[in-house]
C-alpha positions as CSV (number, residue, x, y, z in Angstrom):
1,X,3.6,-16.5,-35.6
2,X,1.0,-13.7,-34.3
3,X,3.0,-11.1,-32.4
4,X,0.8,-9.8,-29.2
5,X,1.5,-6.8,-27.2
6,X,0.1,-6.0,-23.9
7,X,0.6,-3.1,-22.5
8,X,0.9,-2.9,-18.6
9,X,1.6,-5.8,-15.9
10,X,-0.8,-5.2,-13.2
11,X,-3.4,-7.3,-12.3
12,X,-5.1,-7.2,-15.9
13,X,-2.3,-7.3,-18.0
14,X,-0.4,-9.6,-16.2
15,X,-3.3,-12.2,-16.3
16,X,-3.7,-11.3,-19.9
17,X,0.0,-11.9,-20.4
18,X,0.0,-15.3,-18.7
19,X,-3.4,-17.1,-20.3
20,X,-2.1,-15.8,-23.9
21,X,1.3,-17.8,-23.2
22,X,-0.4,-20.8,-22.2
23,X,-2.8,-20.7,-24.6
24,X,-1.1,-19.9,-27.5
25,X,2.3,-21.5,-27.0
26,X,4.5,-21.4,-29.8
27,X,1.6,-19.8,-32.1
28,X,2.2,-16.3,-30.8
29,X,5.1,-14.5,-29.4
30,X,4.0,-12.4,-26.0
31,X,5.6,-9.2,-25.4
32,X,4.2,-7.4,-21.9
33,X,5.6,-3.4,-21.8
34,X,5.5,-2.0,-18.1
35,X,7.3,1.2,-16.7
36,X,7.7,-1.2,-13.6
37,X,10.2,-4.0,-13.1
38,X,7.6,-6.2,-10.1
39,X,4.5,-6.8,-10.1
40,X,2.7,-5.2,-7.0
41,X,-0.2,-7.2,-5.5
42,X,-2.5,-4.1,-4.3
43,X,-5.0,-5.2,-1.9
44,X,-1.9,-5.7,0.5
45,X,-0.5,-2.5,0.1
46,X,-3.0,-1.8,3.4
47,X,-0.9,-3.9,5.4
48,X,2.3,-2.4,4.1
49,X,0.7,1.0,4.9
50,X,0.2,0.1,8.7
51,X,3.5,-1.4,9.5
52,X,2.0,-4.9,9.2
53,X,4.0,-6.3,6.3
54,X,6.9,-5.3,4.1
55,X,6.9,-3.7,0.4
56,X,8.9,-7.2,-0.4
57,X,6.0,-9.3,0.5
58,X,4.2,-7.5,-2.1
59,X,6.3,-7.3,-5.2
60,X,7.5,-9.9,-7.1
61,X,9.8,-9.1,-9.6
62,X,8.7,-9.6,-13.3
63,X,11.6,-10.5,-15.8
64,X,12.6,-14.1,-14.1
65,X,8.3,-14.7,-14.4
66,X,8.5,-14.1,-17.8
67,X,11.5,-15.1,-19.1
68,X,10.9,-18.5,-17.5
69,X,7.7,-18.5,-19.4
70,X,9.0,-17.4,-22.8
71,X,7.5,-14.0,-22.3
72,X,9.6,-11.2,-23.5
73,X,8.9,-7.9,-21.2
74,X,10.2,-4.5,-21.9
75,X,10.4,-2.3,-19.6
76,X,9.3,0.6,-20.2
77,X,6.2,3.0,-20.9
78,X,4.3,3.3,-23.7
79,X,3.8,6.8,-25.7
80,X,1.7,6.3,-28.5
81,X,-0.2,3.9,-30.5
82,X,-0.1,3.9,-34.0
83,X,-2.7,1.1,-35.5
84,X,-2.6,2.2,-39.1
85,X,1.7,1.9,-39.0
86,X,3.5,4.5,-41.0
87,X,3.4,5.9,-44.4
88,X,7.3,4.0,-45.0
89,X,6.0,0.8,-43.4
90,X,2.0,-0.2,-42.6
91,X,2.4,-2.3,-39.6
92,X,0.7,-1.4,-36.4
93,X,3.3,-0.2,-33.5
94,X,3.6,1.3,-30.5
95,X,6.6,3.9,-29.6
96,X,8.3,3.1,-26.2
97,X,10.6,4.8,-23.9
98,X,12.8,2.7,-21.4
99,X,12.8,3.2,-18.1
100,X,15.5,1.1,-17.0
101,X,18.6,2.8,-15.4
102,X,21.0,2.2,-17.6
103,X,19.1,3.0,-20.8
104,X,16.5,5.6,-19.5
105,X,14.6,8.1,-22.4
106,X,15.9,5.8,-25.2
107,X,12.5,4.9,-27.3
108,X,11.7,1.8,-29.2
109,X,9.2,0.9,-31.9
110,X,7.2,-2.5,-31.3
111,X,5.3,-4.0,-33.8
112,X,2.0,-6.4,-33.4
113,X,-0.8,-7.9,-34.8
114,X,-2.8,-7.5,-31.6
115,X,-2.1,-5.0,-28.7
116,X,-4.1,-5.1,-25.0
117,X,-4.2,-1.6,-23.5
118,X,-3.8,-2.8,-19.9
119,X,-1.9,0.6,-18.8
120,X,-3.8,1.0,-15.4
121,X,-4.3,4.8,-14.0
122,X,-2.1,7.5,-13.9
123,X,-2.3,8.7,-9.7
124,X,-3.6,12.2,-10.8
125,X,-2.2,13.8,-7.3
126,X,-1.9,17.0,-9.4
127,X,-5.6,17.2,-9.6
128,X,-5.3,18.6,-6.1
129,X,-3.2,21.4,-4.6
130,X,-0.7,19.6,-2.0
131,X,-1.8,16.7,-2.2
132,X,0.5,13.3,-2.1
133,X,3.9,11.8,-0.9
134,X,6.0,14.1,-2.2
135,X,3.3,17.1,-0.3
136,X,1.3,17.1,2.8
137,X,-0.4,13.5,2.4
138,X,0.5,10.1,2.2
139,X,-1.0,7.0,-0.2
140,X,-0.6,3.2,-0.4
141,X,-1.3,3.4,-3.6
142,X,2.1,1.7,-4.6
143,X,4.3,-0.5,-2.4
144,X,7.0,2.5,-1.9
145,X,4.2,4.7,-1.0
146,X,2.9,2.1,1.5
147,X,6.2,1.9,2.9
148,X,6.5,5.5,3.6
149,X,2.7,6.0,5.1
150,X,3.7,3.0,7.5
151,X,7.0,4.9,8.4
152,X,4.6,8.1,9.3
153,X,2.2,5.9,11.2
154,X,4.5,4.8,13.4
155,X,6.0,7.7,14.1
156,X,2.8,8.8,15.1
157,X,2.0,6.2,17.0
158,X,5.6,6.5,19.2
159,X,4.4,10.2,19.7
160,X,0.9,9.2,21.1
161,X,3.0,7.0,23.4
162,X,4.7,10.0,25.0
163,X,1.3,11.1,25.7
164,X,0.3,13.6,22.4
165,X,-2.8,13.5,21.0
166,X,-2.9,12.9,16.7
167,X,-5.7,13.2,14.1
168,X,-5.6,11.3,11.6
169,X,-7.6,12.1,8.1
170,X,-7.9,9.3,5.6
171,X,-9.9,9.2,3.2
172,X,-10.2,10.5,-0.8
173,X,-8.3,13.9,-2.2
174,X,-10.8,15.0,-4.9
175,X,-14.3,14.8,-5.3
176,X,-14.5,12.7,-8.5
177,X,-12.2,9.5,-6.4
178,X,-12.4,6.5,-6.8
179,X,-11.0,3.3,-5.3
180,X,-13.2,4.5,-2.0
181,X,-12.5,0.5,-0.6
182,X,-8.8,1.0,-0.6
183,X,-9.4,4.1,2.0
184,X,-12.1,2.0,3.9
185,X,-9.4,-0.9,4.4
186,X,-7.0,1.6,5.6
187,X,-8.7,3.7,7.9
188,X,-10.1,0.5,10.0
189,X,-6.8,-1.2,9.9
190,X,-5.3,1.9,11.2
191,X,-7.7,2.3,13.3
192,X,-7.4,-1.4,14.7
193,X,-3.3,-0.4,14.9
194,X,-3.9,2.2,17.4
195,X,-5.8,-0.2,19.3
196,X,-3.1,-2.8,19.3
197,X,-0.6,-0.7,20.2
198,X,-2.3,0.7,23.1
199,X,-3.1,4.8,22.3
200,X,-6.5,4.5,20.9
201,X,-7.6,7.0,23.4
202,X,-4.9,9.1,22.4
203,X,-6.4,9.8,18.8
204,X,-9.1,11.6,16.3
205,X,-9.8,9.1,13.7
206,X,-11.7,10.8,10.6
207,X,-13.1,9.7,7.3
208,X,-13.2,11.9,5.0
209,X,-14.7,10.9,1.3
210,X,-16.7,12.1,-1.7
211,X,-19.4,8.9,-1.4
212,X,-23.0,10.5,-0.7
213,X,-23.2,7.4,1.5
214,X,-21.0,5.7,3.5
215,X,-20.6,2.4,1.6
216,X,-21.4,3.3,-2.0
217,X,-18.0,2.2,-2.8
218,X,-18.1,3.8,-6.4
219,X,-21.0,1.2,-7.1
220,X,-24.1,3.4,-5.9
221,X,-23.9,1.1,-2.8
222,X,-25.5,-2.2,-2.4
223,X,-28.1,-4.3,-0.3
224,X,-26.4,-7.3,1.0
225,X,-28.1,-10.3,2.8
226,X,-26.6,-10.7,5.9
227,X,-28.1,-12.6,9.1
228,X,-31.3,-13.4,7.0
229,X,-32.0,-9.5,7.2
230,X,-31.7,-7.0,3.7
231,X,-28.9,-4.0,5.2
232,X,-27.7,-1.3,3.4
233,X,-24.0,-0.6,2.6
234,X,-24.4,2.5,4.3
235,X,-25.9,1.4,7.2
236,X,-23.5,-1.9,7.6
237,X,-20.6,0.9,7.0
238,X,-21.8,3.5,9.2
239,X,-22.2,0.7,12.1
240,X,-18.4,-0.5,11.9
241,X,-17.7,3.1,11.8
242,X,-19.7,3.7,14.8
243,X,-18.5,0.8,16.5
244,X,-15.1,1.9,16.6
245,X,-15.3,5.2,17.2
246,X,-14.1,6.8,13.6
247,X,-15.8,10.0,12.8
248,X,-17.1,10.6,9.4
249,X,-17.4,13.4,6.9
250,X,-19.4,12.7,3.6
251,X,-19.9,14.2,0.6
252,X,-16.8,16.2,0.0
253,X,-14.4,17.3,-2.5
254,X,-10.8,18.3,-0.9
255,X,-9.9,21.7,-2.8
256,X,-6.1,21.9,-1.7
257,X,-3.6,20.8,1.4
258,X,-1.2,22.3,3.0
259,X,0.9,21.4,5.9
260,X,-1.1,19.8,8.8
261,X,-4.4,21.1,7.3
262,X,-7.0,20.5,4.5
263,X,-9.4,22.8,2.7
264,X,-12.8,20.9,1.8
265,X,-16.1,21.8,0.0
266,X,-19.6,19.6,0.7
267,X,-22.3,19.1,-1.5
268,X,-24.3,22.5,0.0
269,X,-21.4,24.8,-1.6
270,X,-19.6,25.4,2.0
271,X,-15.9,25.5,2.2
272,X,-14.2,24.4,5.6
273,X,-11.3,23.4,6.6
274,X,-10.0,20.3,8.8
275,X,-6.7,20.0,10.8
276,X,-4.7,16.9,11.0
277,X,-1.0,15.7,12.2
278,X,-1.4,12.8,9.4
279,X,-3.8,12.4,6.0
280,X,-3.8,9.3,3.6
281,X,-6.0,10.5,0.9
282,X,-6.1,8.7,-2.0
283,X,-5.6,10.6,-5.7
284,X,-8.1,10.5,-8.7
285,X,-7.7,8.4,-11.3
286,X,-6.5,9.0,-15.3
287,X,-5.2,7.4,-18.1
288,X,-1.4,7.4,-18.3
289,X,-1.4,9.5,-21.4
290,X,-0.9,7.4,-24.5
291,X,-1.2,9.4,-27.6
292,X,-2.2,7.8,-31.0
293,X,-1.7,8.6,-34.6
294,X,-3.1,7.7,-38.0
295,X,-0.5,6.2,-40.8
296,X,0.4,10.3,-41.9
297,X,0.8,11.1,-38.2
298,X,-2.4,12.9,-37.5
299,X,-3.1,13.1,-34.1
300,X,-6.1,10.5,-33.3
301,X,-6.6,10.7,-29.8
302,X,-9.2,12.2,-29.2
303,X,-11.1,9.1,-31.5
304,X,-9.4,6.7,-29.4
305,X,-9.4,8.0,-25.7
306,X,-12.0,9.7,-23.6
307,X,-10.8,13.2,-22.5
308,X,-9.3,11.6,-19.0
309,X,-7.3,9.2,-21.5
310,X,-8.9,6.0,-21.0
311,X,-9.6,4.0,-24.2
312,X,-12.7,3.7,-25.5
313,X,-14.2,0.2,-26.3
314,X,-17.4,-1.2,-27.0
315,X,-19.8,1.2,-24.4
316,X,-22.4,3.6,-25.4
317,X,-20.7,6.7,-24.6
318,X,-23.8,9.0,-25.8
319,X,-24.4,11.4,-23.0
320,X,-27.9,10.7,-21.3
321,X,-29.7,11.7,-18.0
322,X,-28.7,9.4,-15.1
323,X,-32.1,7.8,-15.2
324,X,-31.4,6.9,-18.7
325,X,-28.4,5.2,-18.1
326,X,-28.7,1.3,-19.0
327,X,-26.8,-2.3,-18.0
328,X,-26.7,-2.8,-22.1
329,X,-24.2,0.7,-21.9
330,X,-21.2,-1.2,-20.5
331,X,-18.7,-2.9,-22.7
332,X,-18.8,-6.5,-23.3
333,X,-15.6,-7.4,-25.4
334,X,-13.4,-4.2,-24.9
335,X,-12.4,-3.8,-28.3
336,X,-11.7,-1.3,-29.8
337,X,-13.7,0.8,-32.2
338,X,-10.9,2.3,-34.0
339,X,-9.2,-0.8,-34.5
340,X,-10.9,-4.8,-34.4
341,X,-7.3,-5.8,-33.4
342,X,-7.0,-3.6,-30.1
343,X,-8.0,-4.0,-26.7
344,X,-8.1,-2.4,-23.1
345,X,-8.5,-4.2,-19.9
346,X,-8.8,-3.2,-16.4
347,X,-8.7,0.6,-15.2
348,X,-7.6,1.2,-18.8
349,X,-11.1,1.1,-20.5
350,X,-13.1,3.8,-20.3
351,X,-16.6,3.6,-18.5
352,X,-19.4,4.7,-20.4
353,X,-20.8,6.4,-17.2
354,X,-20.5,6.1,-13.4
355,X,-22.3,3.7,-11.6
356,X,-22.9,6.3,-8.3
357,X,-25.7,8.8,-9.0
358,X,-23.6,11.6,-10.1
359,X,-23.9,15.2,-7.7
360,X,-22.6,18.8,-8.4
361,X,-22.0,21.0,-5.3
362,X,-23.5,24.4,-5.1
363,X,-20.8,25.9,-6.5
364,X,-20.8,23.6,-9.7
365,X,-18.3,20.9,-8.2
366,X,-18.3,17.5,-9.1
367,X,-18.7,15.3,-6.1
368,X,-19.4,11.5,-6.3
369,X,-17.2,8.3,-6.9
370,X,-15.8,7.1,-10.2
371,X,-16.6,3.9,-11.0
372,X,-14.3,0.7,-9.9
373,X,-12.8,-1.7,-12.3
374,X,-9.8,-3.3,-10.2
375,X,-9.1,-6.9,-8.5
376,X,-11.5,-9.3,-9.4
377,X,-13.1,-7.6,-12.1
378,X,-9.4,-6.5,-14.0
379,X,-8.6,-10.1,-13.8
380,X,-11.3,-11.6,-15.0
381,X,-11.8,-8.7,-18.1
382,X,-7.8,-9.4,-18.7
383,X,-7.9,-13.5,-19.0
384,X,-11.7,-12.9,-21.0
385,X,-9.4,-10.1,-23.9
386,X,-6.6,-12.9,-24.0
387,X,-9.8,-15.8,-24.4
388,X,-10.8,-13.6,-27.5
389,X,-7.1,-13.1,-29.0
390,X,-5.8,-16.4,-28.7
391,X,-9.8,-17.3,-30.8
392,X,-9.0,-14.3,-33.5
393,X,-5.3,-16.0,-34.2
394,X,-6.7,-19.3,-34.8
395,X,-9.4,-18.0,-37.1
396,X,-12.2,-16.1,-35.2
397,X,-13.0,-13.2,-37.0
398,X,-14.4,-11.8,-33.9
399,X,-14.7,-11.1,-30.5
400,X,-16.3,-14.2,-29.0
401,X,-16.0,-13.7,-25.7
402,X,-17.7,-11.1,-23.3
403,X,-17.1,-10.3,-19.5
404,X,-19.4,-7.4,-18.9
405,X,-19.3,-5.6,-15.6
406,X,-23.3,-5.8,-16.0
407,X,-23.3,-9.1,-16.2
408,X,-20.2,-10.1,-13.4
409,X,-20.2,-10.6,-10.2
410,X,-17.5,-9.5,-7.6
411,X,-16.3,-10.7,-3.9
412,X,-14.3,-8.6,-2.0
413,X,-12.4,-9.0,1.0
414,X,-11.5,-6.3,2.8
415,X,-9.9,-6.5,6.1
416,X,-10.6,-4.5,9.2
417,X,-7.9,-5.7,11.3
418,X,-4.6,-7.8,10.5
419,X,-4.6,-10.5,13.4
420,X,-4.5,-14.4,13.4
421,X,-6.5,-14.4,16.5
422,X,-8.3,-11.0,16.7
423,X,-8.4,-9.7,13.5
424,X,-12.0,-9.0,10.8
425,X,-12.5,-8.9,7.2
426,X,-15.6,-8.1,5.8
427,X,-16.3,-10.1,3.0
428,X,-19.1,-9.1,0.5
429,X,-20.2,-10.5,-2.9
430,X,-22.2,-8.5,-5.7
431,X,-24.0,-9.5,-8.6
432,X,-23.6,-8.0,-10.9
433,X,-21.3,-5.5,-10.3
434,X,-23.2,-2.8,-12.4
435,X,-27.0,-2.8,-11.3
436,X,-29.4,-3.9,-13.7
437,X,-33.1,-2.8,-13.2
438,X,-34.8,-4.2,-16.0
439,X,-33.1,-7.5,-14.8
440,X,-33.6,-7.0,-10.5
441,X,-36.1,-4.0,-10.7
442,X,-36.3,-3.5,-6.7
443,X,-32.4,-3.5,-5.8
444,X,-30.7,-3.5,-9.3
445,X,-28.7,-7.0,-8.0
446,X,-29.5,-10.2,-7.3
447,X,-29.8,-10.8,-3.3
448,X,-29.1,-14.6,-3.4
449,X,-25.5,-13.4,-5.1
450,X,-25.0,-10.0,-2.9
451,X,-23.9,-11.2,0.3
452,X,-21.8,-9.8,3.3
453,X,-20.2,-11.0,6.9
454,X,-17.8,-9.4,9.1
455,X,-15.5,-11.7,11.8
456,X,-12.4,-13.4,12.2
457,X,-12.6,-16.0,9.8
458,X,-12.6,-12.9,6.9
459,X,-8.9,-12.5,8.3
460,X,-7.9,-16.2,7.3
461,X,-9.5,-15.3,4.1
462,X,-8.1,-12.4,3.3
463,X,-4.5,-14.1,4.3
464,X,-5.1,-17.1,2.4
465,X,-5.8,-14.7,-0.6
466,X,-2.8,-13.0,-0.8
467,X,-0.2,-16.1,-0.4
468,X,-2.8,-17.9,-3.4
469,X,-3.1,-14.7,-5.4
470,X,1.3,-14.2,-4.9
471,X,1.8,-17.5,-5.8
472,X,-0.6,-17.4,-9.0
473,X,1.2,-14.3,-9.6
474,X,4.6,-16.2,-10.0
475,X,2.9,-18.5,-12.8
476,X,3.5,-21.5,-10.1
477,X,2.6,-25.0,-11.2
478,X,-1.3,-25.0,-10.9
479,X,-1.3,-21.2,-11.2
480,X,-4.3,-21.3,-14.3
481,X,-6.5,-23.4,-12.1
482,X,-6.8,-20.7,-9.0
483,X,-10.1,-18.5,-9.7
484,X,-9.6,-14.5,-10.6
């Protein structure tokens, strides 16, 4: 019986987790490690963040899933790889430590024959002085932080009532972000918030990102059919902006926070600084930190993991002028170069390059958005590594199966407004996710595929979602037959 190991139950390893357990049945024996004991369904963490639903009707908790399924789940978080074993015994492993209450710091060794690196991102709030929960801004980057920014809302919100006035900054905390949709869904859902609750009037409502354009999204923006007419993402961004009255600063790398005030630095090399009574500014991304070793203990990481700590798969990592950059550069299979039996899926793999046209400030700052790899495109790259596993057990010798982000497409639904009778989502798809120019040489992506609306029916859409994606989450009967 193959023994797999997947590291990480988010959206990509949990998908992984599932499709290798149906797959394989009582060929292989599953084993998903995750620091976490519930699964968090992100895109609703926006709604948590407002006040509009609580951080219960975003988790579900894991061990019942999987022991139901005959998936064993550790948890715990993984500290190093070691894909060669040990000099005593030469079986892969990874080391573990619990995190579990009653046995926290105790470590673990787990062996496989295949592992799936689906650790996600480390929330690198360090990056930037002051920043985060436990500083001078808030995040709904996990359900408990969404519970806490919604607590702050309101409280703002009761304030405004009593007549103040409040500014509210949300946006991204470091010029190299990504994740820009996350703070686009929050700002017009906070936005819409003020407006339901009657002290619209009462507030400054400010955007505040790295993007060189409103809308580039960490995907060099896109031109989306919509009303027979070819618009910009900027220009469909900058209109709902405009529309509702939310003031935008582009461009921008925050340099450090403290109390009721932010320190910035634009593109020209100018510092400035930007009051506020609240901020939600998302944190850059990392890897989590896994450290690997050879079978004498040598310290391999640097082989194995780009400097941030994502894993490197099979990308063209060679450094090349932006105009160099190709579709053919992305991975296709994620495996691992170091080892044919190791994988990464999701925010785990490291991009061979951004997707944005990169800028430096002035003053030799990085400013411009990190590529995206979560939601539809995790998924899909998590059930696509499991595809090729489950084929390698039962006598593939290699990878068979590829889910390119050059070669995807993507829908995304974001909401503008949580209402059954008055609330928007704009819904957009892009194909493929990474432009191609040799394949679409005007727009880099096909227009027939890249498509976007905004209205109420977006709202259903984006409701309908997240009880379908919930229940798919809790391995329901059906569960494999609803799309990633």
């Amino acid at each position: 019986m193959a023994s797999i190991l997947v590291l990480g139950a988010g959206v990509a390893g949990h998908t992984a987790a599932a499709f290798l357990q149906k797959w394989l049945g009582s060929d292989g024996e599953v084993t998903v490690v995750s620091p976490k004991p519930d699964y968090n369904w992100l895109p609703s963490n926006i709604w948590v963040g407002v006040g509009r639903m609580s951080p219960d009707k975003v988790l579900i908790p894991l061990a019942p899933i999987y022991s139901a399924h005959g998936i064993r789940f550790k948890q715990a978080r993984a500290l190093s790889i070691h894909p060669e074993g040990s000099v005593t015994d030469a079986i892969p492993h990874v080391e573990i430590e619990s995190t579990l209450a009653a046995s926290a710091g105790a470590r673990e060794i787990l062996h496989y024959d295949f592992l799936i690196n689906a650790t996600g991102p480390r929330l690198n709030y360090a990056a930037t002085e002051g920043l985060g929960p436990d500083k001078y801004s808030y995040s709904v980057c996990t359900a408990s932080h969404a519970a806490e920014t919604a607590v702050a809302f309101l409280e703002n919100v009761e304030r405004m009532k009593r007549g103040e006035r409040r500014r509210f900054v949300v946006g991204t905390g470091h010029g190299t972000c990504t994740c820009e949709g996350a703070a686009f869904e929050y700002i017009v859902n906070l936005e819409f918030e003020l407006r339901r609750h009657g002290v619209r009037d009462k507030a400054d409502v400010i955007y505040l990102s790295n993007e060189y354009e409103l809308g580039d999204f960490g995907m060099g923006g896109a031109h989306i059919r919509r009303n027979g007419y070819i618009t910009p993402t900027n220009i469909f961004t900058e209109s709902l902006f405009a529309e509702r009255g939310i003031e935008w600063i582009i461009r921008s790398h925050v340099q450090k926070l403290e109390p009721g005030r932010l320190y910035y630095e634009n593109l020209d090399g100018e510092e400035k600084d930007l009051a506020f009574d609240m901020a939600m500014l998302l944190p850059p991304f990392s890897g989590v930190g896994l450290k690997a070793y050879n079978q004498n203990g040598e310290d391999i990481t640097p082989g194995m993991f780009t400097p941030n700590g994502f894993m490197k798969v099979d990308a063209v990592y060679e450094p090349k002028p932006y105009e160099n950059w190709l579709a053919s550069d992305w991975p296709r299979t994620y495996q691992s170069p170091a080892s044919s039996r190791i994988f990464a899926a999701g925010i785990a793999f490291a991009p061979p390059h951004a997707i944005s046209r990169p800028h430096i400030s002035k003053r030799g700052t990085p400013i411009f958005a990190a590529p995206p790899r979560t939601g539809m495109p995790s998924a899909t790259i998590g059930k696509t590594v499991a595809h090729t596993v489950v084929d390698m057990i039962r006598g593939t010798g290699k990878p068979m199966h590829s889910a390119s982000m050059a070669e995807l497409g993507a829908a995304c639904v974001a909401s503008a407004g949580a209402d059954i009778f008055h609330g928007t989502a704009a819904t957009m798809t892009v194909f493929p996710i990474v432009p191609d120019y040799e394949r679409f040489p005007e727009y880099g992506r096909d227009l027939d595929y890249t498509i976007g609306e905004i209205g109420l029916a977006g709202h259903w859409v984006k409701l309908l979602l997240h009880y379908l994606f919930m229940y798919k989450a809790r391995l329901r009967p059906g569960w494999a037959w609803i799309p990633e």
